[in-house]
N, C-alpha and C positions, 0 to 999 in steps of 0.2 A: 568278806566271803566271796569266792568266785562264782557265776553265775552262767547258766549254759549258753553255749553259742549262738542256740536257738532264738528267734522271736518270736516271745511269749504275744501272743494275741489274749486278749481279757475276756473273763464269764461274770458276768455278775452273778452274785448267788444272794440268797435268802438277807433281808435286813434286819434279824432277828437279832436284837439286842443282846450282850454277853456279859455277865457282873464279874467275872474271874479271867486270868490266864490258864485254869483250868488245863491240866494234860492228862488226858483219860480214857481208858478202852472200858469198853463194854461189849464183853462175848454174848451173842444172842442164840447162835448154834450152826454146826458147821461152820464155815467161814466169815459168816456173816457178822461185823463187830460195828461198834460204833468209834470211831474216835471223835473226843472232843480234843481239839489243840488248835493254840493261835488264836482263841476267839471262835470258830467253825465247828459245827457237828457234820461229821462224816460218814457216811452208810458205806460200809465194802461188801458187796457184793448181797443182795436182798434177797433172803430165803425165809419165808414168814409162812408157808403152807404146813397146813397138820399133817401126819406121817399119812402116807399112801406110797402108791405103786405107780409109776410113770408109763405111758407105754415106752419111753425109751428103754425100762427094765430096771431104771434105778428106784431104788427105794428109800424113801424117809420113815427113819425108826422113831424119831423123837419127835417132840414138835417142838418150835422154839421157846425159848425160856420167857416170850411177851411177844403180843400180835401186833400187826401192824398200829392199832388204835392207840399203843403204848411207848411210839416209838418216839415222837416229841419231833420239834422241828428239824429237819434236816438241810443242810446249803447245800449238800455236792453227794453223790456218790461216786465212785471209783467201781466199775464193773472192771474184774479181768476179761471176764468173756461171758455173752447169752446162749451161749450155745447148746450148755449141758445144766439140767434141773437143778442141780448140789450147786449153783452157782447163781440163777436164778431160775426161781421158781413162779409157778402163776400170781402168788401173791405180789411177789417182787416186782416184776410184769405192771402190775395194775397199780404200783406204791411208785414205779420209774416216773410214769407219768405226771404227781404230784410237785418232784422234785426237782427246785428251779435249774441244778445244773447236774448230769451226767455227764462220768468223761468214760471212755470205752477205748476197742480199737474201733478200726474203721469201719469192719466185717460188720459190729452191731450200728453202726450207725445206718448203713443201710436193709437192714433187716429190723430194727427197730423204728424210726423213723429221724427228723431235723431234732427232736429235741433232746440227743445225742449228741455229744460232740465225740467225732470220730479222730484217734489221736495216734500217728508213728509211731515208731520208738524214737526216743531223744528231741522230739518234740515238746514243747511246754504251753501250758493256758495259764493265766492267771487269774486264781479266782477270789475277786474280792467280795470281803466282806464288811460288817458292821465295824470293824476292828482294825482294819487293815489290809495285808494282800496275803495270800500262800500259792507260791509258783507249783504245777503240778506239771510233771514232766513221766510223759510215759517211756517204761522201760523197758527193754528184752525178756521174756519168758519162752520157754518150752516145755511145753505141755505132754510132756513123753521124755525117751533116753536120750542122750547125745546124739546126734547125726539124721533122727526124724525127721520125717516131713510128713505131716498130716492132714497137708493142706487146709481149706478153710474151717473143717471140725476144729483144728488145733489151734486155731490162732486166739491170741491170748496173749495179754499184757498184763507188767507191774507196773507199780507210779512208787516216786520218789516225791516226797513233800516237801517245802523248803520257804528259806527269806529268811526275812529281819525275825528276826523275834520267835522261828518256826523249829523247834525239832527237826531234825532232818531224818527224815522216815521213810523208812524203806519197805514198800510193799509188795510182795512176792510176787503173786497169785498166785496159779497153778503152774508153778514151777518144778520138774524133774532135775531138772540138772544144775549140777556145784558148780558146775565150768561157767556156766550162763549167769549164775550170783555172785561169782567173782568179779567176773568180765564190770558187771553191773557196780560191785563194791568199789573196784578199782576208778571209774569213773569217773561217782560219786564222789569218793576224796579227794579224787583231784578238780574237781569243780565246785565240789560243795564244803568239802570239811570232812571229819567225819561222823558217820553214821548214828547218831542219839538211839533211836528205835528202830528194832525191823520188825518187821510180822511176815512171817514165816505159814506159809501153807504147809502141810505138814501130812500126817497120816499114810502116806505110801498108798495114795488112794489105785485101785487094779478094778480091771472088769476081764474075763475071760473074751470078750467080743476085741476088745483093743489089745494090738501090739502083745498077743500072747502073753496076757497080763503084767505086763511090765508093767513098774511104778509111775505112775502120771503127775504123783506130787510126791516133794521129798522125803523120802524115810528117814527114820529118825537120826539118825548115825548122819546121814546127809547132809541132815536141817542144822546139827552138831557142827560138823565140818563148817559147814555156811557160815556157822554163828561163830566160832572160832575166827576164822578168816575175816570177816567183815569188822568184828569187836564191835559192835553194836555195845552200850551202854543197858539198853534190856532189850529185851528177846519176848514178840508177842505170839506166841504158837497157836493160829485156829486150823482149820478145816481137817479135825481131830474125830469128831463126833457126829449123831445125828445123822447117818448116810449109811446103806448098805458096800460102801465100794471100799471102806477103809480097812486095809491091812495091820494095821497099828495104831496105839491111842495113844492119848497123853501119859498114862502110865510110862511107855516104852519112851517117849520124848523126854520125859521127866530124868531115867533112869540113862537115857545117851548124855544127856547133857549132864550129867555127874560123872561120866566114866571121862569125858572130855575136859573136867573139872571147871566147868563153866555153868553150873548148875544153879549157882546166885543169880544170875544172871536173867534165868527164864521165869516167865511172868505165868502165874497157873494161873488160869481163871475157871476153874471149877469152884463152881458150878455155873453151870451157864446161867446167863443171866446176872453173872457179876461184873461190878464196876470197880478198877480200880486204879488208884492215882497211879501217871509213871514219873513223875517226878521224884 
């Protein structure tokens, strides 16, 4: 397997013992999933607050399908970005700090404090664990249309998971645009192989205040497209639900991804709160 250019610098994470090879998401609501793979349990993106009203204007309709008390050990989380509530929230806030390693962009590292690790794109850390290692390498996102600049509101990264023995995982974020998870797919295959899992940000998330509500995260038709192109093995669809900003659910993702005939492919996790193998 090829390996990125980059030099991976190490994180140590959590020494919490692992009885399986284990490959598994667990949606908890909006974007926020769990993956277990490789040995390592993985937080994306912590949103653990009961529904209210932000003064940003965003609002939480749901609350998540289990509180922070339920969430069990964690070694790493993957933040795309601190920037906006649906992404992390005060709970998530107060759960970053627990957990032995964050990796972000750079924006949160210095808005959050040192125990962030602030990451490029095509950058990598390596973070071991009880098990072994999983290279994480952060990737291009844009958080709006094509050709934006939204300066530091927008900035916003994915990660690519990878090594010996690792799935090779492709994680969106808040990603707008095909061209940008192409760019990202293309890569990837040729440095890694290709793509076992993706997770897919999804919902066509709009706010009237931004970019005259233009789509911030992919619509489903998009998410479609992406999954086509990339051929991912399965297709993890969150930041669907739970949030006032979503123009589309999983229904519509469900219903793209059969018209594309790629429909086997996508992993429902309704209801939130479900765990299931991607093996």
């Amino acid at each position: 397997m090829k390996r990125s250019a980059s030099v991976p610098a190490e994180v140590v994470g959590g020494d919490r013992p692992s009885g399986t090879d284990a490959f598994t998401v667990t949606h908890v609501g909006g974007p926020t999933t769990i993956l277990e793979i490789a040995g390592a349990r993985i937080l994306i993106d912590p949103t653990f607050d009961r529904p209210r009203t932000y003064p940003s204007g965003l609002e939480k309709t749901r609350p998540p399908a289990f509180g922070v008390d339920r969430v069990g050990a964690i070694d790493a989380v993957l933040l795309s970005h601190d920037q906006h509530d649906d992404n992390l929230d005060d709970s998530g806030r107060d759960l970053l700090r627990k957990v032995p390693v964050v990796f972000s962009t750079p924006g949160a590292r210095r808005r959050l404090g040192d125990h962030v690790t602030g990451m490029e794109s095509w950058t990598s850390r390596t973070l071991k664990t009880s098990r072994g290692e999983i290279e994480v390498t952060a990737v291009p996102a844009l958080h709006g249309p094509d050709g934006v600049d939204r300066g530091e509101d927008g900035e916003v990264t994915g990660f690519v998971l990878s090594g010996t023995g690792v799935p090779t995982t492709y994680v969106s974020g808040d990603n707008a645009s095909v061209k940008v998870a192409k760019a990202v797919g293309d890569r990837v295959r040729e440095e890694y192989g290709r793509i076992d899992t993706a997770v897919l940000f999804a919902g066509a998330a709009r706010t009237p205040a931004i970019l005259d509500n233009a789509p911030l995260t992919l619509t489903s038709d998009r998410a479609a497209e992406v999954a086509t192109y990339l051929d991912p093995r399965k297709v993890v669809a969150v930041h669907t639900d739970s949030w006032n900003i979503y123009s589309e659910d999983m229904e519509s993702l469900v219903a793209a991804f059969e018209r594309h005939g790629i429909g086997a492919r996508l992993v429902d996790l309704r209801p939130a709160g479900k765990t299931q193998s991607l093996r």
